[in-house]
N, C-alpha and C positions, 0 to 999 in steps of 0.2 A: 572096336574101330569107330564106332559110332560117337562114343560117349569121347574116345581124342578128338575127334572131329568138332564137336560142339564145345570140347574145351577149347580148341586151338581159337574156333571162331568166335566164343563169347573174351576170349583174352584180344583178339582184335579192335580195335576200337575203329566205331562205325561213324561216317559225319553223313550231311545232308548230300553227299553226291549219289553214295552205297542205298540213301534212301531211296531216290529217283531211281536209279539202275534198279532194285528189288521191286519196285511201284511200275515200271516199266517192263519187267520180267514175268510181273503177274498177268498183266495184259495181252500178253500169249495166248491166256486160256483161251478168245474171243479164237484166232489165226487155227490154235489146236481144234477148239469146236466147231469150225468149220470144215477143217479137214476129218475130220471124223463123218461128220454129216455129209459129206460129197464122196466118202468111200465104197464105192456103188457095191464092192464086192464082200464088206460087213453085214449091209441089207438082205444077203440071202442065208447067214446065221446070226440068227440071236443072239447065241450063245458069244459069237465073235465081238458084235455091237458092246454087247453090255460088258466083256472084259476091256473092251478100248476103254470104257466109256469109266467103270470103276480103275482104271490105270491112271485116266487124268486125275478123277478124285482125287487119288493118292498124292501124285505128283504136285496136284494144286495147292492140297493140307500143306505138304510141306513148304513150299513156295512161300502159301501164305503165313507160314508159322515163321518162316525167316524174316519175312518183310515186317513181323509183329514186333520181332526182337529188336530190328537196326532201328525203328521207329522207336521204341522202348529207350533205345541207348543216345539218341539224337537226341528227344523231348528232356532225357532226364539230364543231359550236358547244355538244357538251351540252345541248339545249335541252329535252329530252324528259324530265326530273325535274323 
């Protein structure tokens, strides 16, 4: 499922709007890591905190590995002048 997915999407072709929206997506993480940080009732598990907290990791890798690629596929068409 994984491997259609990233076919479908590297057959997409990506311009400088896809890049703003992925570069705006990532900036999330700021809105998530506060909400994470004001959730008063993770602060009485550890165990709860640090599984939020390795969730966004995850969530962020991939985010940012998307925004790596549309910016890959923008620079290498020149589309960014």
């Amino acid at each position: 499922m994984v491997s259609r997915q990233r076919t479908k999407t590297a057959i997409m072709k990506k311009d400088r709007f896809d890049l703003e929206s992925d570069i705006m997506d990532c900036w999330h993480i700021v809105d998530d890591l506060k909400t994470v940080a004001q959730a008063e009732s993770l602060y009485s598990d550890e165990d709860k905190m640090q599984n939020a907290l390795i969730g966004l990791e995850s969530l962020y890798q991939l985010k940012f590995q998307k925004l790596w690629e549309t910016f890959e596929q923008v620079v290498c068409r020149n589309e960014l002048g």
